[in-house]
Each structure stands twice: as C-alpha cells, then as structure tokens.
KETI-309540 format. One record per residue (C-alpha): x, y, z; residue in one letter. Coordinates in Angstrom, 1 decimal, m for minus. Layout:
<balos>
(balo (X, Y, Z), "A")
...
</balos>
This chain:
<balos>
(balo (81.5, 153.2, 152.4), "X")
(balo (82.5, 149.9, 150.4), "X")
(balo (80.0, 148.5, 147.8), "X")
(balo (78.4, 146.0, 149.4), "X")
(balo (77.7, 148.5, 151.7), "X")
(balo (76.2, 150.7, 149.3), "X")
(balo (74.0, 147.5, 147.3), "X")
(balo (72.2, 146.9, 150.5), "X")
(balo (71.2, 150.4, 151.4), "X")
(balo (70.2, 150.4, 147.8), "X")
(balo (68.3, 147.3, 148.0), "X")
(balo (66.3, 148.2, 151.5), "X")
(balo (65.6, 151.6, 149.6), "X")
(balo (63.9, 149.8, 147.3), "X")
(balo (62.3, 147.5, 148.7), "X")
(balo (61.3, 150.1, 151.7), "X")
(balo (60.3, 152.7, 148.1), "X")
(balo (57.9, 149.0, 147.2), "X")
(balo (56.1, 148.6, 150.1), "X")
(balo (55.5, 152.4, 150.2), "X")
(balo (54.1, 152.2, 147.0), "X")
(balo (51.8, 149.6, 147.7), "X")
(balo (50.5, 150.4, 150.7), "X")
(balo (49.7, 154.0, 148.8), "X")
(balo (47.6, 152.0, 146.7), "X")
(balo (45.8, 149.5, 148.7), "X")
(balo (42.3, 149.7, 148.5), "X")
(balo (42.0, 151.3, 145.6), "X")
(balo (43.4, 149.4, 142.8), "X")
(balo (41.8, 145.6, 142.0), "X")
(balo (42.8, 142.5, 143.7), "X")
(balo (45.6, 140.5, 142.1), "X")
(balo (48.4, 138.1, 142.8), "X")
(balo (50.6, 139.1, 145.9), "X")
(balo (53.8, 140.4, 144.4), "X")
(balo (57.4, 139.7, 145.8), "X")
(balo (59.4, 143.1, 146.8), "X")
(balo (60.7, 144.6, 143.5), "X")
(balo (60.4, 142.4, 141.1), "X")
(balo (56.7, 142.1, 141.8), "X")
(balo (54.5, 139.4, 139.5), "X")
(balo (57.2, 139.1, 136.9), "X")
(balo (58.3, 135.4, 138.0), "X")
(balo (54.4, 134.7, 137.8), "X")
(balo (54.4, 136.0, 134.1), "X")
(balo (55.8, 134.1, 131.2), "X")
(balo (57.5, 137.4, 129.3), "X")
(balo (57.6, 135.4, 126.1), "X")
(balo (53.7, 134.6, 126.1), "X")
(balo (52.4, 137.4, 128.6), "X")
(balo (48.8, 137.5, 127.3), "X")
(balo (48.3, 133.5, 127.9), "X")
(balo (49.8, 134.4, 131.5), "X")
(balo (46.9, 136.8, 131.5), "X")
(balo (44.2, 134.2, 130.4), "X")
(balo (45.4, 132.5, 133.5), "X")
(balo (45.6, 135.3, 136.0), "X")
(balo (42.1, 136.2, 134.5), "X")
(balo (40.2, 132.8, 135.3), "X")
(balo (41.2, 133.4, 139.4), "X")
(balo (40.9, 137.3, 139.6), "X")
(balo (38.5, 137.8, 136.7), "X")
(balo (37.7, 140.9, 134.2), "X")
(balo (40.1, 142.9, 136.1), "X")
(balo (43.0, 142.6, 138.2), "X")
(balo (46.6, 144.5, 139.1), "X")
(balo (49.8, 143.1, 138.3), "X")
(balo (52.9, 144.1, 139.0), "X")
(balo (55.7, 144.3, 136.7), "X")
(balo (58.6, 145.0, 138.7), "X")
(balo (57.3, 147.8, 141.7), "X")
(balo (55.3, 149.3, 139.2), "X")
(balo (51.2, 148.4, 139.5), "X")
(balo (49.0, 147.6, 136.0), "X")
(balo (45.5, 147.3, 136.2), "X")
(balo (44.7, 144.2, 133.1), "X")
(balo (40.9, 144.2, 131.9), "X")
(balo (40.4, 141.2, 130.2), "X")
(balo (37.1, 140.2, 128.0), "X")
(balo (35.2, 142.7, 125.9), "X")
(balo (33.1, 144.1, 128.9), "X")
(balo (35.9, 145.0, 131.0), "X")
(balo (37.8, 146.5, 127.8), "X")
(balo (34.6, 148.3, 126.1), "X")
(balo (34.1, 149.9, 129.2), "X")
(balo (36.9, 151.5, 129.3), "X")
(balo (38.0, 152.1, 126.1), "X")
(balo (34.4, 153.2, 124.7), "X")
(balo (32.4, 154.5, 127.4), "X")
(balo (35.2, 156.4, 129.4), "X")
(balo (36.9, 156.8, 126.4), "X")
(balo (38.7, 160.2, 127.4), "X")
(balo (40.0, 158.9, 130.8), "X")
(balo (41.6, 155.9, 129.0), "X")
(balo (43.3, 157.7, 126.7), "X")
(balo (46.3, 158.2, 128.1), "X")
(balo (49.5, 156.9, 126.5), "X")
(balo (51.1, 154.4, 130.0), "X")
(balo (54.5, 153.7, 130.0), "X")
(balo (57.0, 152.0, 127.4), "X")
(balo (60.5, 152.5, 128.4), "X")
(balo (62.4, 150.9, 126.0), "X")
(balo (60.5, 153.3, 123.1), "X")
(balo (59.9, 156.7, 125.5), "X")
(balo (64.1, 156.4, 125.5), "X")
(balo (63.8, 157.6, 121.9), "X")
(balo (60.8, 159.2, 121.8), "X")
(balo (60.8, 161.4, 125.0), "X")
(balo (57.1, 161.8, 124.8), "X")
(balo (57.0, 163.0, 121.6), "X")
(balo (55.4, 162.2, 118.0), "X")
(balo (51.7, 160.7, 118.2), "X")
(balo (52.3, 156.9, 119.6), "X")
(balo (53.9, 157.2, 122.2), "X")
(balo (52.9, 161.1, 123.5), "X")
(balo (50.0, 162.2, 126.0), "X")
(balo (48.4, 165.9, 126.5), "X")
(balo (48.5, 168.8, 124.2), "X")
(balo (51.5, 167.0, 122.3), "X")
(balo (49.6, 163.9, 121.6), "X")
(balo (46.1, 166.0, 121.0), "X")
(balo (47.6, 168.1, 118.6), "X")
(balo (50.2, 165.9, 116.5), "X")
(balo (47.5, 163.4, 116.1), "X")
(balo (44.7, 165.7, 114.8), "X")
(balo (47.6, 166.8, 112.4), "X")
(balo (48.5, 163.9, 111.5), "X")
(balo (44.4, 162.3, 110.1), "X")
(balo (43.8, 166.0, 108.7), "X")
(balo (47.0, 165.5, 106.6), "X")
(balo (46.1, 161.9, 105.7), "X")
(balo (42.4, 162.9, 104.8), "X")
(balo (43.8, 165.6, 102.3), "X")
(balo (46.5, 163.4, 100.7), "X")
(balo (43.4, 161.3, 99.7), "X")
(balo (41.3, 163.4, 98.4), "X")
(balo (44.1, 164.6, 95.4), "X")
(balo (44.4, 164.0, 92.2), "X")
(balo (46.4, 160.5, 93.4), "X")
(balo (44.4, 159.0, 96.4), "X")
(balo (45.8, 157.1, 98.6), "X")
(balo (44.0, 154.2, 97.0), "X")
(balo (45.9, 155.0, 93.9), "X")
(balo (48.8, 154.6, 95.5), "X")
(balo (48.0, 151.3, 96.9), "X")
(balo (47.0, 149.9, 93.4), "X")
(balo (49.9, 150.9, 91.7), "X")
(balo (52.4, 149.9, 94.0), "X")
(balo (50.6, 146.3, 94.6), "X")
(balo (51.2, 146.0, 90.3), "X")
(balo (54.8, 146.6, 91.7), "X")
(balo (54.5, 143.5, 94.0), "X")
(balo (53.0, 141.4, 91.8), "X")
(balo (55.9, 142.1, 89.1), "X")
(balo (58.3, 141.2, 91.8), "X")
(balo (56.6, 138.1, 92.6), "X")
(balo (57.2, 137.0, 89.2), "X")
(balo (60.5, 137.6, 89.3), "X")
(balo (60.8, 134.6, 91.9), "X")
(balo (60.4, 132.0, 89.0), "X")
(balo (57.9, 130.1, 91.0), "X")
(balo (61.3, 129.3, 93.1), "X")
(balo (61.3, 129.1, 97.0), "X")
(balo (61.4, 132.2, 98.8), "X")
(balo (61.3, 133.9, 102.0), "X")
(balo (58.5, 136.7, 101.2), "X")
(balo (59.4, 138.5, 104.2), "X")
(balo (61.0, 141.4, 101.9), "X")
(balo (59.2, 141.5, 99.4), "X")
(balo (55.6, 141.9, 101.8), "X")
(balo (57.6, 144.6, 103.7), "X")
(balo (58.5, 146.4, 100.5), "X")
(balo (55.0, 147.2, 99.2), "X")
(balo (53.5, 148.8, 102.9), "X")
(balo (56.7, 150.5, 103.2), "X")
(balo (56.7, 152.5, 100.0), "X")
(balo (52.8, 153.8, 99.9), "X")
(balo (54.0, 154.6, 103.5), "X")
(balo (57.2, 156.1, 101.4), "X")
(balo (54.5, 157.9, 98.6), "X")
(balo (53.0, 159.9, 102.0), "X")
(balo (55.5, 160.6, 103.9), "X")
(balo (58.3, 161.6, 101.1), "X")
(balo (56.7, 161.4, 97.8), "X")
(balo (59.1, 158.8, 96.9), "X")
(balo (59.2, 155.5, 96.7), "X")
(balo (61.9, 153.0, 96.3), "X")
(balo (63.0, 149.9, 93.6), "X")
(balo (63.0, 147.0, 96.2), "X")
(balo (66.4, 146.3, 95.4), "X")
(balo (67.2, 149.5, 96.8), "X")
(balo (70.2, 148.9, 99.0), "X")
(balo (69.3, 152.4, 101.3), "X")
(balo (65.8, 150.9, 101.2), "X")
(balo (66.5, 147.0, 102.0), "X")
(balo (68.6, 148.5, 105.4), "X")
(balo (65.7, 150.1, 106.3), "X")
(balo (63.5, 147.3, 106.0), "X")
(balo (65.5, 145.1, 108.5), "X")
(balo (65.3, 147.8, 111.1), "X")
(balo (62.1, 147.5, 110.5), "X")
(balo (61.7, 144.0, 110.9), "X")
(balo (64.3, 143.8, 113.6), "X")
(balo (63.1, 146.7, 115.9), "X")
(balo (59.8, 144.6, 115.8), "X")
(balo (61.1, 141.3, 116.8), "X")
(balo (63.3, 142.4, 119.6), "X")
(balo (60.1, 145.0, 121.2), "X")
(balo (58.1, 141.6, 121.3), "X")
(balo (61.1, 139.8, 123.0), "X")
(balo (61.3, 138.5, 126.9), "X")
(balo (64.6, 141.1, 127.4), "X")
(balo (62.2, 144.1, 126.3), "X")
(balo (59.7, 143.1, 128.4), "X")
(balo (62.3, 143.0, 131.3), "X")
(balo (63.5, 146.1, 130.2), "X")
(balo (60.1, 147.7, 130.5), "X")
(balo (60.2, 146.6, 134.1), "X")
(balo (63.5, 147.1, 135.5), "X")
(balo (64.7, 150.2, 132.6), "X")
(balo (66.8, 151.9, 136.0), "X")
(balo (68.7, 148.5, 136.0), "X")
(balo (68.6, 147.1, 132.7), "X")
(balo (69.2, 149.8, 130.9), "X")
(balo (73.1, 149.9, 131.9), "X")
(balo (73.4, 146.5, 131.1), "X")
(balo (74.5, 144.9, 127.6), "X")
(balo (71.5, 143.8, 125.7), "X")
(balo (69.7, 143.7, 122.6), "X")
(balo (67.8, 147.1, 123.6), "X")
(balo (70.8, 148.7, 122.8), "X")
(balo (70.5, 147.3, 118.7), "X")
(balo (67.1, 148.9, 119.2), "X")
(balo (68.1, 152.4, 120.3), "X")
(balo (70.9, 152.0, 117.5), "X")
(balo (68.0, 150.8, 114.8), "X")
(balo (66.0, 153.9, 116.5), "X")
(balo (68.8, 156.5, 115.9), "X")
(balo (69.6, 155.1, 112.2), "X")
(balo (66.3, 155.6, 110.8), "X")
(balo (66.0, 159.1, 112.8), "X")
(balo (69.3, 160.3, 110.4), "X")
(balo (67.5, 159.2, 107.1), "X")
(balo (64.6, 160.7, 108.3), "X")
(balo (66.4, 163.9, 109.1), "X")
(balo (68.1, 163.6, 105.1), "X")
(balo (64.6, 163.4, 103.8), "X")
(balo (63.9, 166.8, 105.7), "X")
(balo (66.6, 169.0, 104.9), "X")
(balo (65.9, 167.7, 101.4), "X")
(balo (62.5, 169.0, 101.7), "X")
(balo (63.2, 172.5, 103.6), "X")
(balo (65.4, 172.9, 100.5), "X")
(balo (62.8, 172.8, 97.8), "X")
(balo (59.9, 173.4, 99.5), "X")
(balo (56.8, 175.8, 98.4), "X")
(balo (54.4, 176.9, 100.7), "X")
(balo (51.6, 176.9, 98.0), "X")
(balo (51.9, 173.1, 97.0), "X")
(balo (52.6, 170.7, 99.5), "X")
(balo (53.4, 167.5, 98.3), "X")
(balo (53.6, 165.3, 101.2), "X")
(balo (53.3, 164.5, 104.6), "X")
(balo (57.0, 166.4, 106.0), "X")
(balo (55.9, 169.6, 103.8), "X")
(balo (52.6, 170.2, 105.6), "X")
(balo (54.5, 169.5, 108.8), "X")
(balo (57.2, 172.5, 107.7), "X")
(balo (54.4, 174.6, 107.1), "X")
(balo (52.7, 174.0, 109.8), "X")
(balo (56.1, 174.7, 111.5), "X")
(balo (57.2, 178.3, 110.1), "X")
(balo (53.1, 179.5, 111.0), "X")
(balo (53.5, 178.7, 114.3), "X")
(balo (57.6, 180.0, 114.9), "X")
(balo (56.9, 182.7, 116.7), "X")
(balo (54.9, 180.7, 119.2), "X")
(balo (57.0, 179.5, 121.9), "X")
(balo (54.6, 176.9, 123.2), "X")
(balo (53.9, 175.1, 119.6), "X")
(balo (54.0, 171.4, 119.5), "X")
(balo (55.3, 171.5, 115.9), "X")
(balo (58.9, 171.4, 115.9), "X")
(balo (61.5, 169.7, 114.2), "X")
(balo (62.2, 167.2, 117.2), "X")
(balo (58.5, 166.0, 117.2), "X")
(balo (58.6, 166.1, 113.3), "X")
(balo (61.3, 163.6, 113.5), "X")
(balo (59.8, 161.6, 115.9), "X")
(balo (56.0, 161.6, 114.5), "X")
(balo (57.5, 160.5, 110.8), "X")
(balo (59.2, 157.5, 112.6), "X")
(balo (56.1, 156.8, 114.5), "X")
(balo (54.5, 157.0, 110.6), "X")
(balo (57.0, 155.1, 109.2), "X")
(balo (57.3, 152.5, 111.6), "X")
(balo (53.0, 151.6, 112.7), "X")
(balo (52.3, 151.8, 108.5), "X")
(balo (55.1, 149.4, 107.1), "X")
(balo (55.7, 146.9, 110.0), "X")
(balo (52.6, 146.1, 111.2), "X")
(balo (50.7, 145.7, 107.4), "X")
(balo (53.6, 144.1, 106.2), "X")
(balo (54.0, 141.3, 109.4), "X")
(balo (50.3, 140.9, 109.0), "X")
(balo (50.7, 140.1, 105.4), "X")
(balo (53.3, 137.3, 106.0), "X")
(balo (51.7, 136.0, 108.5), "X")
(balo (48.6, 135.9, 106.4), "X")
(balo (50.0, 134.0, 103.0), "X")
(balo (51.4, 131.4, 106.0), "X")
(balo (47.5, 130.7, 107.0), "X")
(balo (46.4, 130.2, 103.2), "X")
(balo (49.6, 127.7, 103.0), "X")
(balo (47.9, 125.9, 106.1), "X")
(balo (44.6, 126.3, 105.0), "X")
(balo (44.8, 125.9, 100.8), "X")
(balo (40.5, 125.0, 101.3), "X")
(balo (40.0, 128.6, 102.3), "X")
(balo (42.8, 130.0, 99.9), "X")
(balo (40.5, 128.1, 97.1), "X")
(balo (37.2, 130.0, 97.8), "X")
(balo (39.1, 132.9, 97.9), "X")
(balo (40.3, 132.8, 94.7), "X")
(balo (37.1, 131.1, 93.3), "X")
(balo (35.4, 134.6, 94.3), "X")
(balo (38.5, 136.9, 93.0), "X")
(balo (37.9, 134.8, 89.4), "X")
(balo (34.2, 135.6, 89.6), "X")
(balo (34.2, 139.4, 90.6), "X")
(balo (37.3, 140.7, 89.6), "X")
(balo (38.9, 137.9, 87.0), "X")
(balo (42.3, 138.4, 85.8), "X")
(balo (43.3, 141.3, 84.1), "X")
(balo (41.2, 144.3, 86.6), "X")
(balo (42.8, 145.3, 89.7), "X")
(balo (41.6, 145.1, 92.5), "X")
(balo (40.0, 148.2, 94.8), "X")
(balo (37.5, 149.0, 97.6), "X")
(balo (35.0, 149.0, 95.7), "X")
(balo (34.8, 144.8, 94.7), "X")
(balo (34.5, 144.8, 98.6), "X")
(balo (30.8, 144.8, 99.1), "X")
(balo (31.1, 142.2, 96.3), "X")
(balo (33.5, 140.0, 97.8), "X")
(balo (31.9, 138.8, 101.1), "X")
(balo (34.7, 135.7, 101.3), "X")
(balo (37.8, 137.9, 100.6), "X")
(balo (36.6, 140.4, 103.5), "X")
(balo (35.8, 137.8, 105.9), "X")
(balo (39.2, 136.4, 105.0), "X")
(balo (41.1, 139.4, 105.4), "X")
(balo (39.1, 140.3, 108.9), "X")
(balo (40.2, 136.5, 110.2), "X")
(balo (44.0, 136.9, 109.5), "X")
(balo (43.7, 140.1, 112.0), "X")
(balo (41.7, 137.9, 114.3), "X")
(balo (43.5, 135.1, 114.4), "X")
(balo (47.2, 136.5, 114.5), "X")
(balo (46.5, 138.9, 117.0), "X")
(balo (48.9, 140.9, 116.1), "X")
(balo (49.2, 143.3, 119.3), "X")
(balo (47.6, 141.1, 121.9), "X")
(balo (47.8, 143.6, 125.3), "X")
(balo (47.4, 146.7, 122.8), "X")
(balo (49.9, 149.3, 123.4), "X")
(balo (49.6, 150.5, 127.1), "X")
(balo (47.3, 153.2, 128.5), "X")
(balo (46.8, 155.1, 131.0), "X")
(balo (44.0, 157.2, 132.9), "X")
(balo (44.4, 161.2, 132.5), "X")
(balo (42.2, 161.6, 135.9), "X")
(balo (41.0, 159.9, 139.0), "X")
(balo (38.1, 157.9, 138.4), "X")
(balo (35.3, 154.7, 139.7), "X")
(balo (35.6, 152.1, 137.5), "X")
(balo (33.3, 149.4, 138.7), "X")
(balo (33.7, 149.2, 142.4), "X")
(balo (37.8, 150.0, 142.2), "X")
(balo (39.4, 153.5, 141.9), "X")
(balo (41.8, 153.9, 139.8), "X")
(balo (44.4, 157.3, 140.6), "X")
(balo (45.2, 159.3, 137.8), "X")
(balo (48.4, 158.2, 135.8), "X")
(balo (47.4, 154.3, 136.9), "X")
(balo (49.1, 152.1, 134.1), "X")
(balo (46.5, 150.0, 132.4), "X")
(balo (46.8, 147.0, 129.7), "X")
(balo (43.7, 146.0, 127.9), "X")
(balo (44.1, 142.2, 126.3), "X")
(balo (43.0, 142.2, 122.8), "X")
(balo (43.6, 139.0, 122.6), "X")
(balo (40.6, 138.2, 124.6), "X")
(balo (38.3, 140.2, 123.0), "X")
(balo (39.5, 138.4, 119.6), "X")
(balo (39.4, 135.2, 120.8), "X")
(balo (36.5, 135.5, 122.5), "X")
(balo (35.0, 131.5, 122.5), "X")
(balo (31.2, 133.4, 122.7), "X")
(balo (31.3, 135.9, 119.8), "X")
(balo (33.8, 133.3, 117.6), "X")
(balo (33.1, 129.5, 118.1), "X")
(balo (36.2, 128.0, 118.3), "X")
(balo (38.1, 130.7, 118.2), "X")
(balo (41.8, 129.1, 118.1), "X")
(balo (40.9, 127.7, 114.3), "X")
(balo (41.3, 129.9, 111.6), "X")
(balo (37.7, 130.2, 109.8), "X")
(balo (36.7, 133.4, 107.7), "X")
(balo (33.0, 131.7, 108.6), "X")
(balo (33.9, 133.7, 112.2), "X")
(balo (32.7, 136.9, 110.0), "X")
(balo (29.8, 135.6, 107.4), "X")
(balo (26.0, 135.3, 108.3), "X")
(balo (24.1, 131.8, 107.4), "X")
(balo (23.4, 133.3, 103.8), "X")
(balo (27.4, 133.9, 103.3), "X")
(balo (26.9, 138.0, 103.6), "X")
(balo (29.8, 139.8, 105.8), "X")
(balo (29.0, 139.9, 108.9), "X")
(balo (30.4, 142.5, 111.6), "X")
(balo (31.6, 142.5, 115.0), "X")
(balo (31.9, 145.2, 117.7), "X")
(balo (34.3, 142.3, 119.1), "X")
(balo (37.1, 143.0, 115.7), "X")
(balo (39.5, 145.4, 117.7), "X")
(balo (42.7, 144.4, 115.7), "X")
(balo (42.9, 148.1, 115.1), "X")
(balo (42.2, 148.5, 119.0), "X")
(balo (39.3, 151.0, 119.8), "X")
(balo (38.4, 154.4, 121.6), "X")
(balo (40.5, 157.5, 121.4), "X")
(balo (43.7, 155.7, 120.9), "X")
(balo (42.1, 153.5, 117.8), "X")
(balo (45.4, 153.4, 115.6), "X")
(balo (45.3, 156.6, 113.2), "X")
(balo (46.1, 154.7, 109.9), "X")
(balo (43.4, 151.8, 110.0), "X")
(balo (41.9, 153.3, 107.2), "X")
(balo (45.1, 153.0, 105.5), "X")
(balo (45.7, 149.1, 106.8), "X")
(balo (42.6, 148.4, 105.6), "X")
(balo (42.9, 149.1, 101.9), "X")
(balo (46.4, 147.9, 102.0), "X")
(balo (45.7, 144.4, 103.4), "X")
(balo (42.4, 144.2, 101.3), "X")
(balo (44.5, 145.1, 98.0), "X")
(balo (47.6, 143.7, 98.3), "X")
(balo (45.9, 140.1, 99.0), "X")
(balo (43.5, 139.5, 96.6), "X")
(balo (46.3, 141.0, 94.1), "X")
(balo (48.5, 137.8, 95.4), "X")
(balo (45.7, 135.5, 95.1), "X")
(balo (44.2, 136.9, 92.1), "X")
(balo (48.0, 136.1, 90.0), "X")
(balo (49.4, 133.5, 91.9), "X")
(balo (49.0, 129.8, 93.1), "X")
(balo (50.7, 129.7, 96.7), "X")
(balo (53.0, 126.1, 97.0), "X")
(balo (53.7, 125.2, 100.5), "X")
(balo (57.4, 123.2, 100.7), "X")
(balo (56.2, 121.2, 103.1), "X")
(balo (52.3, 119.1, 103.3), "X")
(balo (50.3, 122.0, 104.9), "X")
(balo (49.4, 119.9, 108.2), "X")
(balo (53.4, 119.9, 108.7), "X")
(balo (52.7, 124.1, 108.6), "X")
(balo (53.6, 125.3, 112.3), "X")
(balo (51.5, 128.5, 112.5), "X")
(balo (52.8, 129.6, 116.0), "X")
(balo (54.3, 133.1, 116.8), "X")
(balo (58.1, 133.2, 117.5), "X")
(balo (57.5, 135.9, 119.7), "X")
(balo (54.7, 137.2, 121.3), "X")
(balo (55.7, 140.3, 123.3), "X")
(balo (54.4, 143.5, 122.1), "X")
(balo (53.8, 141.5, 118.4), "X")
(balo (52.9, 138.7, 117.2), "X")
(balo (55.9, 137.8, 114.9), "X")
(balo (55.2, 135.0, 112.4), "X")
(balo (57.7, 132.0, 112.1), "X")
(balo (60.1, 132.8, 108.6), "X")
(balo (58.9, 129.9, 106.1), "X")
(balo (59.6, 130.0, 102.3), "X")
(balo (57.0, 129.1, 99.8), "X")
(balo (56.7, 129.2, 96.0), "X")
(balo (54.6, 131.6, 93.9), "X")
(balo (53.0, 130.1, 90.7), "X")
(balo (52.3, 132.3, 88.0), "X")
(balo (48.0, 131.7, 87.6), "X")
</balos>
C-alpha cells in the first residue's frame, strides 16, 4: 500500500472518527458555529486574539456556545452569569483541569496546575497548608516580600536614571520570594544560573500565548511531529526540571525531619511518611512537577503583570501622580511599604486592582472541565466536556465597569473615593480552581508598586499618547509590548 494510499484512509478515518463524534454529542451540548470536518471552528477563530473571536461568537450564540478546536468540542460561557454559574454554584463539577497539550506533554497529569482527581485534590491541599505555615514563621511571607522589594529598589538605582528594558529586573524580584519558599535561597540578579532561568521564564510564556501553541493544542497528534517553537518549550520545560532536580538532591542531602525550612523539605517529608504506601501522590515525579508549576504561576505571571503595569502609569502619568501623592501622605519616604497601609491607601488599591482588570492577563482562564454529567441551563454537558470560561468578559464587563477598554482605578472607588469591591474582579479566576497563590500575588503586586512609585519618578522615552498599550500576544497570556523607560531617583 503506497502513501497516498495510506493519507486517504487516514483522512476518511478521521473525518468518518469527526462526524462520529458529533453526532454523539448532538443534542446535548449548546448550539454553535457549524464546524468543517477536522479542523472544526479553527479558521473561524483568530488564534492570535481568541477571546475577541469569542466576543464575536458570543453576540450570535450568546452566554454559551460550543466550538470546536480541531474535532474536539468546547463549551465557551461568556459574561459573568454564564461563568458564576459555573464556576461558583457548581463549583465541584467545574473543577476539572480540561485539556492543554502542549503542557500535559511535560506534566503528564501531575503537579497541581495541570492535574485532576486524587492527584490534583491532594497536591493542592499540600501545597496552601505549606504556604499558610511558611507565613506564620518567624519570617512571613510578607517579610520576604519587603526585603526583597528593598533589593529592587537598589537595583533600580543602579540604572542611573538611564533607559532600560525593566523586563529583568520586574522578573527578578517575584522570582526570588518564589526562590525564599521554594529553596530558601534567593539569587543576586546578576546571577548568570538565575538570569537563564528567567528567560525560560519569559520565553515559555510568550510562546504558550502564541497562534503555533494554540494550533498545537488542536492538532497535538499532527503538530507535535512537526518542527516548531513547541519544541523550545519542551526544551525550556526539561531545563528547569534539571535545576529543579539539583535543588532536591541538595535538599535530601541536608535535610532534618524536625525543621523544615522550605517548600521541597515538607514535600520530602511528606514523601518518606507515606513510602510504604503504594498509592501515595507524593513522589518525586510529582515533586518535580508541582515546584515547576510553583515556580512557574509565582514569578511569571506577578512579574508580566508588573511590566505591563509601570507601561500603564507611563501612558497614564495623571493616575501615576495621585498615586504617589497618596504613597507621600501615608507612607512618605523612608517607611516601607506593607499590607497594612492598604486600608489607608484607597488610590494605590484601586490602582493595583485596575492593572489586573485592564491587562487581563489570562483572558479564557486556564481550561476546565466537568468531573460528572450534569444540566446546565437547558444543555447537558457529559462528563469530561472541555469548557473555557472568558475572563475577559467578566473583566470588561461595559455594566459593572463603564467604559471598560480605558484604564481608570475610578472602576474600583465609591463616590466618596473609598475602595470599592467587585464580585466581577476574577483576575485570580474563581471557584475551586481560584489560583493557589493569590494571596501571595496580592502582597507582591501591592508591595512591589508602591515601593517603585514611592522612590522613583517613571520617564516615558516617548510623549505618553505615542505609548502603544496593546498585547503582543494574547494566547493563553497577555504579554506586554517590551518598551524601555527611565527611573528617576525621587
């Protein structure tokens, strides 16, 4: 049998496996466009922009709709309703971890991202316990945050108020309190070991949010054989996994059961308890994995946020003036910052709350999936259905936040100036799969931004109405467009 031979029995296979699959479905799921035979919706989805695609999709087939990305069907809710609903009041049937192929290569259903079941259940209550008793120590976690933003701030000077990318420097900070948990370490930023890592970092982020991953995530039985950038990502992937795997054996070697100093020694002890257990979930593979997932959520996400954040006060230096106005009347100069100047700082925490907003950082959230058949509205959904919740239209909701596409800390202050809340703020997403270090994001971002705008004056290079403010991506991330700025010693 020649090859073409063999392509076309492939292909009617396919497209015979498509229609199967469809038909299987019909009736059950929600109406959305008609897809083409194995490549489904994907040439009615722009991969670089997929939640606008979704606004679109949304305005004909409403709150909720399928879509198919490549033969496999997504349910989309779209609006806070559709996505509280789900995520809130069936909480445990959304919680789920649905498919990502270009990271479950790596992961192979471990670690506490990308898991489900008993492996997911157990690695993530692990996981807060550990975080909640590494901040109730002698060095909380908000120590850690203080001291190292003192680090930033040093390294800021060292600029000489000259044009600079701050794309290091913002990932440096996030990276080492991650660092302080994880390894009890942290790192000089002109560490060479610890400058690699950070373009991983960066990198792995940039090419998940690109139109070939999103491809990938459709087609991974084709694509994967093919020559692509997902192959730098799987070699990022199995870079850090061998640091990780240093920082371990350098732990097994002087580790004491009675003093656990960070995040890999409570995971070793939790491992030798439960050695004799065959069916354990605590094992060195997951370790591995669960520290990357750690590693990776804590530094690149805070530390995109952050650039993307000092870009918005370049384009906006009105709001950056308030800002500082109320730093220089709660704080002043000399005083660092912490939580606790929150509650006095209504501005700065609106501020803070609107960069999360606006950016959007994750727009279709990481996606879920439901652990059982269930009714949801008058659709059924089969267990193991793949859903994506839009963020993105929860955050830019044009009800809850007039004019949602400016940038306006006013979207989260009362009439009187007081901080004002919103059940719509899901930057951190929401439910049982709310991300696990929010807590931690929160301080950071709070801490390591008024410490900026409490020391420096930000210089744009360019008049701020010139500032483009537009993602460069916009796949899985938001990813800011690089820009260089000068920071002026206050």
């Amino acid at each position: 049998m020649d090859l073409f031979t063999i392509l076309v029995v492939c292909l009617f296979c396919l497209i015979f496996l498509f229609l199967w699959n469809q038909n299987s479905t019909k009736g059950k799921l929600p109406p959305g466009p008609t897809p083409l035979p194995i490549i489904g919706n994907i040439l009615q989805i722009d991969t670089s922009n997929i939640s606008k695609s979704l606004d679109k999709l949304a305005e004909v087939y409403g709150p909720v709709f399928t879509v198919y990305f490549g033969m496999k069907p997504t349910v989309v809710l779209h609006g806070y309703d559709a996505v509280k609903e789900a995520l809130i009041d069936h909480s445990e049937v959304f919680s789920g971890r649905g498919n990502f192929p270009a990271i479950d290569h790596t992961s192979k259903g471990l670690g506490v991202v990308f898991s489900n079941g008993e492996m997911w259940k157990q690695t993530r209550r692990f996981a807060l316990t550990v975080l909640r008793n590494m901040g109730m120590g002698k060095r909380t976690i908000e120590d850690r945050i203080q001291e190292e933003a003192l680090y930033l701030v040093e390294a800021l000077k060292k600029t000489n108020a000259s044009p600079c990318d701050p794309t290091f420097l913002l990932g440096c900070a996030p990276c080492n309190v991650i660092c302080s948990i994880i390894f009890q370490d942290r790192y000089e930023y002109s560490d060479k070991k610890f400058l690699i890592m950070m373009e991983y970092f960066n990198e792995n982020l940039r090419i998940s949010s690109s139109s070939w991953i999103q491809l990938y995530n459709a087609f991974p039985f084709l694509i994967h054989y093919l020559p692509g950038c997902h192959n730098d990502l799987f070699k990022n992937i199995a870079k850090q996994n061998k640091f990780i795997l240093e920082k371990i054996k350098e732990h097994q070697e002087s580790l004491d059961f009675n003093n656990p100093r960070d995040f890999i020694d409570y995971f070793l002890i939790k491992m030798e308890k439960e050695k004799h257990d065959k069916a354990s979930e605590f094992t060195m593979d997951n370790l591995i994995t669960t520290i990357w997932d750690v590693f990776s959520a804590g530094t690149e996400t805070t530390s995109t946020t952050l650039r993307y954040g000092l870009l918005l006060l370049l384009k906006y230096p009105e709001v950056t003036a308030k800002a500082q106005k109320e730093i220089e009347r709660v704080i002043g100069k000399h005083r660092s910052p912490c939580m606790q100047d929150r509650s006095s700082m209504p501005y700065m925490d609106a501020l803070v709350h609107e960069v999360q907003r606006f950016i959007d950082l994750v727009p279709n959230n990481l996606p879920h999936a439901v652990t059982q058949n269930i009714k949801f509205r008058e659709y059924i959904f089969p267990k193991g259905t793949e859903i994506l919740t839009s963020l993105s239209s929860v955050l830019h909701d044009g009800k809850e936040f007039p004019n949602p596409e400016r940038f306006d800390p006013g979207h989260f202050l009362d009439e009187s100036g007081n901080f004002k809340k919103s059940d719509y703020f899901m930057a951190f997403s929401t439910g049982k799969r709310v991300c696990a270090g929010e807590g931690l994001a929160r301080m950071e971002l709070f801490i390591f931004l008024t410490s900026i705008l409490q020391h420096f004056t930000l210089k744009p290079l360019v008049d701020p109405k010139d500032i483009d403010t537009t993602p460069v991506v916009n796949g899985l991330g938001s990813v800011p467009p690089f820009y260089k700025l000068c920071f002026i010693p206050a």
